[in-house]
Residue frames relative to the residue before (quaternion, step in Angstrom):
aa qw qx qy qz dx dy dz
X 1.0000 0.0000 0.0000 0.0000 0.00 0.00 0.00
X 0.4971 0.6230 -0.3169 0.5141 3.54 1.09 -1.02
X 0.8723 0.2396 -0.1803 0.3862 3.31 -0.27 -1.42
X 0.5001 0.5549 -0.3842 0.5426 4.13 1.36 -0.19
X 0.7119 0.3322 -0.3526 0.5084 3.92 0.69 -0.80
X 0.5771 0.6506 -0.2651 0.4163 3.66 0.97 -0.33
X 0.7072 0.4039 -0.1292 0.5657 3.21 1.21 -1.00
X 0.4967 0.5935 -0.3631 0.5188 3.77 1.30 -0.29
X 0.7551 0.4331 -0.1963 0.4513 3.05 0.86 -1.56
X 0.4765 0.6044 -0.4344 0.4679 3.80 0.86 -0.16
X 0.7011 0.5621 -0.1608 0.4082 3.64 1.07 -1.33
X 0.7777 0.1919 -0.2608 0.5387 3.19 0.67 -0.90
X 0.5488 0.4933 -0.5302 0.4176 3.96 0.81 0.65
X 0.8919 0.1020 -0.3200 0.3028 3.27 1.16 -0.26
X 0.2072 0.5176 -0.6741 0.4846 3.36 0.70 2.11
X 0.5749 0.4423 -0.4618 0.5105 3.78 0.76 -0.23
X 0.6864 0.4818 -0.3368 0.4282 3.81 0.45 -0.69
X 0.5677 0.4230 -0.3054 0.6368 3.56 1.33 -0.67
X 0.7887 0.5180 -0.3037 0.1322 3.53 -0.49 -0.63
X 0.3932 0.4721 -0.4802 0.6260 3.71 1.60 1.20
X 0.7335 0.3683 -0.3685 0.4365 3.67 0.84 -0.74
X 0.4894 0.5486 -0.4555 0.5020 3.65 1.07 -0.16
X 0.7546 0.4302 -0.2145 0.4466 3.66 0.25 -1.49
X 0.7371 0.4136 -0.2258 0.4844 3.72 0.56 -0.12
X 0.4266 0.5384 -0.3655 0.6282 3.62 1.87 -0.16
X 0.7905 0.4585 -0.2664 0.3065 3.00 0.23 -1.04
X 0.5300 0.6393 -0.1172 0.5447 3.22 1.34 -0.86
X 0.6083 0.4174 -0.1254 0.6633 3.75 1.15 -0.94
X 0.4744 0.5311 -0.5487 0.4379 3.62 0.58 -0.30
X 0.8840 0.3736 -0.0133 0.2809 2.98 0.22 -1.79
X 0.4896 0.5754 -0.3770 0.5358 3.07 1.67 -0.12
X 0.5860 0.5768 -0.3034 0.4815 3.66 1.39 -0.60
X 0.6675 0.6696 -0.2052 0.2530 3.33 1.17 -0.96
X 0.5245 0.5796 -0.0596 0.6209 2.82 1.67 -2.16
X 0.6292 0.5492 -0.3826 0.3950 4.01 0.44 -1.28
X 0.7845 0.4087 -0.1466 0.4427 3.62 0.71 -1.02
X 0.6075 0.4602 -0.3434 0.5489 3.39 1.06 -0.47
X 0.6410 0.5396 -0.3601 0.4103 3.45 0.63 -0.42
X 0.5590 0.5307 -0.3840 0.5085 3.86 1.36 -1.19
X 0.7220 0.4042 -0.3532 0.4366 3.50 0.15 -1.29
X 0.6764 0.4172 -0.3900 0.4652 3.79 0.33 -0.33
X 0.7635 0.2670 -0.3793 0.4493 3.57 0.19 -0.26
X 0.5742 0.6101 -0.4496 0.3097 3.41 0.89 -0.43
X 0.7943 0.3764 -0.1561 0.4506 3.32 1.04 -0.98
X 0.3184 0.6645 -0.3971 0.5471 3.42 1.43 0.63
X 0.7463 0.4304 -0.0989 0.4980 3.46 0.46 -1.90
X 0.5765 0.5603 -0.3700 0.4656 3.59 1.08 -0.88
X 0.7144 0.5420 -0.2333 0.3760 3.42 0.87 -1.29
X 0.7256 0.3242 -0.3335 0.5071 3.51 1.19 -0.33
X 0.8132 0.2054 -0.0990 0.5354 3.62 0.85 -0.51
X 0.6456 -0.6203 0.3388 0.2891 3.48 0.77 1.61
X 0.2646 -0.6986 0.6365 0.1916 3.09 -1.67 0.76
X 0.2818 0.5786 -0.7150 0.2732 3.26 -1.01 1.80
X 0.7199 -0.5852 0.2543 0.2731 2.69 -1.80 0.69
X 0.7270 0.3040 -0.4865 0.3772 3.77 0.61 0.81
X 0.3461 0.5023 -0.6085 0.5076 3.44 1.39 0.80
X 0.8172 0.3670 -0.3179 0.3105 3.79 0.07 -0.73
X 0.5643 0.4801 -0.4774 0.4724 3.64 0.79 0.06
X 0.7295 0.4104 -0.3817 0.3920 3.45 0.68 -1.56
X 0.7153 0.3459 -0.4113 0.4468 4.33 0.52 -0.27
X 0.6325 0.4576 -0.4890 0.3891 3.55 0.86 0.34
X 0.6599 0.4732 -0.3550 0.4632 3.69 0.98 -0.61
X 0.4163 0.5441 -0.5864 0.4321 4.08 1.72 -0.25
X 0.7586 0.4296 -0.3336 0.3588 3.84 0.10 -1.66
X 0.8124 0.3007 -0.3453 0.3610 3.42 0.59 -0.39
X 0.4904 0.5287 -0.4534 0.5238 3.64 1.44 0.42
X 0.4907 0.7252 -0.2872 0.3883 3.63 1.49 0.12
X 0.6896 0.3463 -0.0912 0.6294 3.04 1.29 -1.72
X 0.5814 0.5018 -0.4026 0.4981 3.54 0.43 -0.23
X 0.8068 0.1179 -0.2859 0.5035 3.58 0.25 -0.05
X 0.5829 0.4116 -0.5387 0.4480 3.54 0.52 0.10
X 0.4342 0.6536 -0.4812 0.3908 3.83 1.09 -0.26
X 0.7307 0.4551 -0.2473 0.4448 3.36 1.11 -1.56
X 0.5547 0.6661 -0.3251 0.3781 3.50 0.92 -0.83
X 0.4886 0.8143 -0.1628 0.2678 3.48 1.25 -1.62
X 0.6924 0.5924 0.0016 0.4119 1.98 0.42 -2.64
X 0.8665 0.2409 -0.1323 0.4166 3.47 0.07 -1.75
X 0.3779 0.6156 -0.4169 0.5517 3.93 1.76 0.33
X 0.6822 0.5323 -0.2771 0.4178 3.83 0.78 -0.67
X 0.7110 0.4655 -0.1617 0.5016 3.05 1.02 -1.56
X 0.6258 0.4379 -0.3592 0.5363 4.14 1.12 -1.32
X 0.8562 0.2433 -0.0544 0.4525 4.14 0.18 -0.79
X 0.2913 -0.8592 0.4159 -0.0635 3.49 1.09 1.94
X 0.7752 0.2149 -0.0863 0.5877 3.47 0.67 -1.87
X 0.8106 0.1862 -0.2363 0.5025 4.08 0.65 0.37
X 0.0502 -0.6962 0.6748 -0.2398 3.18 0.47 1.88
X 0.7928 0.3910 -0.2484 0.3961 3.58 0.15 -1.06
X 0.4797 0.6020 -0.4058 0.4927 3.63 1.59 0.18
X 0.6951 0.4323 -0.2998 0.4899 3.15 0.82 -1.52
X 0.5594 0.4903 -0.4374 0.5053 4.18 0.53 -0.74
X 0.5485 0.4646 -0.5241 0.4567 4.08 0.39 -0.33
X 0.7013 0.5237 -0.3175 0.3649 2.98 -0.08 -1.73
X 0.6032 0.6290 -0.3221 0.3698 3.51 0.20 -1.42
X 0.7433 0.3966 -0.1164 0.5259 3.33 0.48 -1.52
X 0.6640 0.5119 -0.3449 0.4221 3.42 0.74 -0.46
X 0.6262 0.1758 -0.3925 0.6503 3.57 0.79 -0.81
X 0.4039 0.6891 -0.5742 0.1797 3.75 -0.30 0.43
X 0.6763 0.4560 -0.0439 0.5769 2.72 1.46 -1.78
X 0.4839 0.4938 -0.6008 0.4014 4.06 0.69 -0.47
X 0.7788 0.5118 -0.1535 0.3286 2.82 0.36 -1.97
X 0.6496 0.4051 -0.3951 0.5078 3.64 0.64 0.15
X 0.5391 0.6889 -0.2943 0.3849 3.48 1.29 0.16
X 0.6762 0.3860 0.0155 0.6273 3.16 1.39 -1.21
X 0.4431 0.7997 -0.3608 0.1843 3.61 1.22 -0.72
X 0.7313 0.4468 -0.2556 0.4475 3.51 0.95 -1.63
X 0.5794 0.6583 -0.2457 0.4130 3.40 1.03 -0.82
X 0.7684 0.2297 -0.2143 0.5576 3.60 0.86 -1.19
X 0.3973 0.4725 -0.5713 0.5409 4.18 1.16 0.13
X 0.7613 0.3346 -0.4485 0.3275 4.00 -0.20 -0.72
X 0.3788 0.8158 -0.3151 0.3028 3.23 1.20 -1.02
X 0.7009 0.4144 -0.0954 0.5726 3.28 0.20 -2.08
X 0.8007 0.5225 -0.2560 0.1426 3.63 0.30 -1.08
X 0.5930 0.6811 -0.1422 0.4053 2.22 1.79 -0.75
X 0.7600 0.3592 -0.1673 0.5152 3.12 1.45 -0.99
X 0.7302 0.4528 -0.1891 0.4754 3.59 1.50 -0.11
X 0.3603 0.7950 -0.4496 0.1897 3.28 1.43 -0.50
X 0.7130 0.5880 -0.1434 0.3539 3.53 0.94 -1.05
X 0.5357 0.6788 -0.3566 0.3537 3.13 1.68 -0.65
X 0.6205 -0.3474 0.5236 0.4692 3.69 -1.53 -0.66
X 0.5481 -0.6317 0.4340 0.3349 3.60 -1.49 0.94
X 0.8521 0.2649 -0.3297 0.3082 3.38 0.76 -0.19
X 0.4357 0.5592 -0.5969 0.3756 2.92 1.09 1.63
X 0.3382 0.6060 -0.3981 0.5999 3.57 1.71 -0.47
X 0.8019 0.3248 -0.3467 0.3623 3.42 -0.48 -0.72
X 0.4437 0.7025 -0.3798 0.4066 3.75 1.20 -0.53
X 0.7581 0.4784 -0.0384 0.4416 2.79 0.42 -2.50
X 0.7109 0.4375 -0.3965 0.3821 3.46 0.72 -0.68
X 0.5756 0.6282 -0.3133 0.4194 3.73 1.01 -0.69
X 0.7640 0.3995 -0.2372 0.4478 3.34 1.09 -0.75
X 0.5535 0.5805 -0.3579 0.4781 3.14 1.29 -0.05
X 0.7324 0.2916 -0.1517 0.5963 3.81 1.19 -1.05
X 0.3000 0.7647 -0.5276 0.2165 3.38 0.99 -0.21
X 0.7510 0.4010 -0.2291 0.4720 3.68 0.76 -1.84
X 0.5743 0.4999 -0.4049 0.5063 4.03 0.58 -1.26
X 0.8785 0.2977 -0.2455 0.2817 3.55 -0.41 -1.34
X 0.3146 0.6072 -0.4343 0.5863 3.98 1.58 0.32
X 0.7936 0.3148 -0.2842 0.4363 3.59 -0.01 -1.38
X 0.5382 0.6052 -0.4211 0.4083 3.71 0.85 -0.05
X 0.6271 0.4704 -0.2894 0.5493 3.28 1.02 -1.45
X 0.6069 0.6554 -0.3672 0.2592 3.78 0.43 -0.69
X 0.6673 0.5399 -0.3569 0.3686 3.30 0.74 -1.83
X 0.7218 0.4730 -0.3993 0.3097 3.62 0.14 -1.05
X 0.6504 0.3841 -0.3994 0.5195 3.73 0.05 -1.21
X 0.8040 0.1929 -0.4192 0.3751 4.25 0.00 -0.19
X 0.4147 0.6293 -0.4975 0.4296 3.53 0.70 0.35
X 0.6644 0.5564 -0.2485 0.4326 3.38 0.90 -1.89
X 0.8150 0.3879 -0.1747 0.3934 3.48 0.50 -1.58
X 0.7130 0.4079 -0.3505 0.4498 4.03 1.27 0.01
X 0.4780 0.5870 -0.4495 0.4743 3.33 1.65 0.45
X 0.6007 0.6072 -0.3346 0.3981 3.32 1.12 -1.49
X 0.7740 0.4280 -0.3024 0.3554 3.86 0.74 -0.72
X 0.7293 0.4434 -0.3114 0.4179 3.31 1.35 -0.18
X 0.7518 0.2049 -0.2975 0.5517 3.01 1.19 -0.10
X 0.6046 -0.5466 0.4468 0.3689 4.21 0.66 0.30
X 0.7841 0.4514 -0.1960 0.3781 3.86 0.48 -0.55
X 0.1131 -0.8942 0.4331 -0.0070 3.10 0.35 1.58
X 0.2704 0.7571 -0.4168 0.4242 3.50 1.78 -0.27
X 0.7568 0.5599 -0.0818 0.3271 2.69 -0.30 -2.48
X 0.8340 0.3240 -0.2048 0.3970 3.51 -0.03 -1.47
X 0.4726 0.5590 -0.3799 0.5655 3.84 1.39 -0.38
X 0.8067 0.3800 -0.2405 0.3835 3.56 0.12 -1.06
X 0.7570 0.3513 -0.1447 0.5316 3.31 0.60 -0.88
X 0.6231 0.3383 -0.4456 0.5465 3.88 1.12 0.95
X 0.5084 0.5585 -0.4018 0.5179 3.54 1.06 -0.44
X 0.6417 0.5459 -0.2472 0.4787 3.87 0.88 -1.23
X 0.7903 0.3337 -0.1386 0.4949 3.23 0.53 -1.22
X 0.4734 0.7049 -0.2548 0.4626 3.65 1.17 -0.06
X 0.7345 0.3849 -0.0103 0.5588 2.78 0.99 -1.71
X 0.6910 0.5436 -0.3369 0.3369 3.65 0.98 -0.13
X 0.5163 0.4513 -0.2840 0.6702 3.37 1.95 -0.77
X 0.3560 0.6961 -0.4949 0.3793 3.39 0.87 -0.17
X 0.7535 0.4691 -0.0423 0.4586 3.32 0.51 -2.26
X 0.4568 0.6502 -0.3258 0.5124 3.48 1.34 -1.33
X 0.9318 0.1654 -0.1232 0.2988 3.19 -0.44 -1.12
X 0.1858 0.6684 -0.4986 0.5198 3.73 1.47 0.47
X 0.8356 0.3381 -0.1282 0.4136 3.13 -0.35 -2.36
X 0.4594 0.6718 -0.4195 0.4020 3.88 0.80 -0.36
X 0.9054 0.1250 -0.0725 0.3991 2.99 0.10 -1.60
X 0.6114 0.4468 -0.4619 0.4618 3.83 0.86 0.20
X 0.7441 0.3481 -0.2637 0.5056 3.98 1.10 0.45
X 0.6333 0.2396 -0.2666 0.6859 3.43 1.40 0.27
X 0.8424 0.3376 -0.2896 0.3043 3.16 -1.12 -2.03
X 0.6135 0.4586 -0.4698 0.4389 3.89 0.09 -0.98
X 0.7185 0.4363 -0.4015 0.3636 3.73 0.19 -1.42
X 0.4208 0.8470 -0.1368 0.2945 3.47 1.47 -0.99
X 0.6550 -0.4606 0.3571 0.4810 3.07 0.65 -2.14
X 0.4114 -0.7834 0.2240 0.4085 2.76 1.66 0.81
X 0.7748 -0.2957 0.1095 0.5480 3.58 -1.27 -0.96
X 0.5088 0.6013 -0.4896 0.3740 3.72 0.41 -0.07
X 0.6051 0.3417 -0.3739 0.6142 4.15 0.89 -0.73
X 0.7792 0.2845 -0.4379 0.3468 3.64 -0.03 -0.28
X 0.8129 0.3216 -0.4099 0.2603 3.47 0.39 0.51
X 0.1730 0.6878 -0.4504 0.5423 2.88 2.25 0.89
X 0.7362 0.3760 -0.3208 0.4623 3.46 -0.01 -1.46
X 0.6066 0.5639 -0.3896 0.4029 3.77 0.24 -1.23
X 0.7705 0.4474 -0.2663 0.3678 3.67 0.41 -1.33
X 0.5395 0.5898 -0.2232 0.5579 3.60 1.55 -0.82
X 0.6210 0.4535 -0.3358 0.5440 3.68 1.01 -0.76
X 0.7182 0.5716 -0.2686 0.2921 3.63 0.49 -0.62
X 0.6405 0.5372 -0.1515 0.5275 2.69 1.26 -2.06
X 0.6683 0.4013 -0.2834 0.5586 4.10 1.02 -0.45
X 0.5746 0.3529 -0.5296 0.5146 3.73 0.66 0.09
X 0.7488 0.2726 -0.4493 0.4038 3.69 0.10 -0.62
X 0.5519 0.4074 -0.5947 0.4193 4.24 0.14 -0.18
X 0.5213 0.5685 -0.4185 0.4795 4.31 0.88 -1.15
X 0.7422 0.5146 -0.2463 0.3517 3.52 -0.03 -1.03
X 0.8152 0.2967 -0.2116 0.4501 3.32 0.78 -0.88
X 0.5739 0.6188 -0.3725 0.3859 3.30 1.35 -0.68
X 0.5604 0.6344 -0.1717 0.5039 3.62 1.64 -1.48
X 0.8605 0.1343 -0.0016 0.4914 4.00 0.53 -1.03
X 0.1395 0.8329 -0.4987 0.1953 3.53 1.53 0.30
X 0.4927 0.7887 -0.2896 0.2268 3.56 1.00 -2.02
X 0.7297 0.5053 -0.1891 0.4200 3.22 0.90 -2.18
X 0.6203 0.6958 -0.3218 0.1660 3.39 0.81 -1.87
């Protein structure tokens, strides 16, 4: 009896030890999900005002990924400046993710409308400042996600690998979503409806789940 109640108890201490990296995967799924549905919507918005060739595509792929790269860095130093309200700052994130993915098509025609005509490397200007703030807070979630898991459970490996993995799978998820459903669906307006809903529920999920720490 001793060693059956003993061995129970191992189990449910270590699904408790697992169960921020489950709840925060899971969360990252979808943060992976929304992340991609958003590219394909704005890309092909932006494409529509300023043509698809090869220096419209490099210069709006190297904006999103000069995005995450510094909101990565930003993250990083959001994790380290706000210790006991990492999982605040990962709301928030997501939250202005999701305003801003509300309003998004609107202010991409917006600009386009009135610049469309300019030189590419004022388009390219104008675009950065427009995604500058969204595509930072993307780059963000991970390094504080990574770095308020790593203290509760010690296993900084683990939580890097297995959010990057799981990141990257809603990643794929939401690719294959919307070029075989959502577009046929409701084009780019449902995917950045859904996307913005996906956010705005990771950051109310997020806090409601890890509040405890705050």
């Amino acid at each position: 009896m001793q060693l059956a109640s003993e061995a129970k108890g191992w189990r449910i201490s270590s699904v408790a030890a697992h169960l921020p990296l489950v709840l925060a995967g899971a969360l990252f799924l979808a943060s992976g999900f929304a992340a991609l549905l958003y590219q394909i919507a704005w890309q092909r918005t932006l494409f529509g005002w300023y043509g698809v060739d090869l220096d419209s595509v490099s210069a709006i792929v190297s904006i999103f990924m000069l995005g995450l790269g510094g909101g990565a860095l930003v993250g990083g130093w959001l994790a380290d400046r706000f210790p006991a309200r990492r999982i605040l700052v990962f709301s928030l994130v997501e939250l202005t993710i999701g305003l801003f993915g509300l309003v998004s098509l609107d202010i991409i025609d917006g600009i386009g409308a009135h610049f469309a005509a300019e030189p590419l490397v004022v388009i390219v200007a104008l675009t950065f400042a427009v995604f500058v703030v969204p595509t930072c807070a993307m780059g963000a979630t991970l390094p504080v996600l990574v770095t308020e898991l790593t203290s509760r459970t010690g296993q900084v490996g683990a939580a890097t690998g297995a959010l990057y993995f799981i990141n990257t799978l809603g990643a794929a998820a939401g690719a294959l979503a919307a070029s075989h459903l959502l577009l046929r669906l409701g084009g780019l307006d449902l995917l950045t409806l859904i996307a913005a809903c996906i956010n705005i529920t990771i950051a109310i999920a997020a806090y409601a789940a890890f509040r405890s720490k705050l």
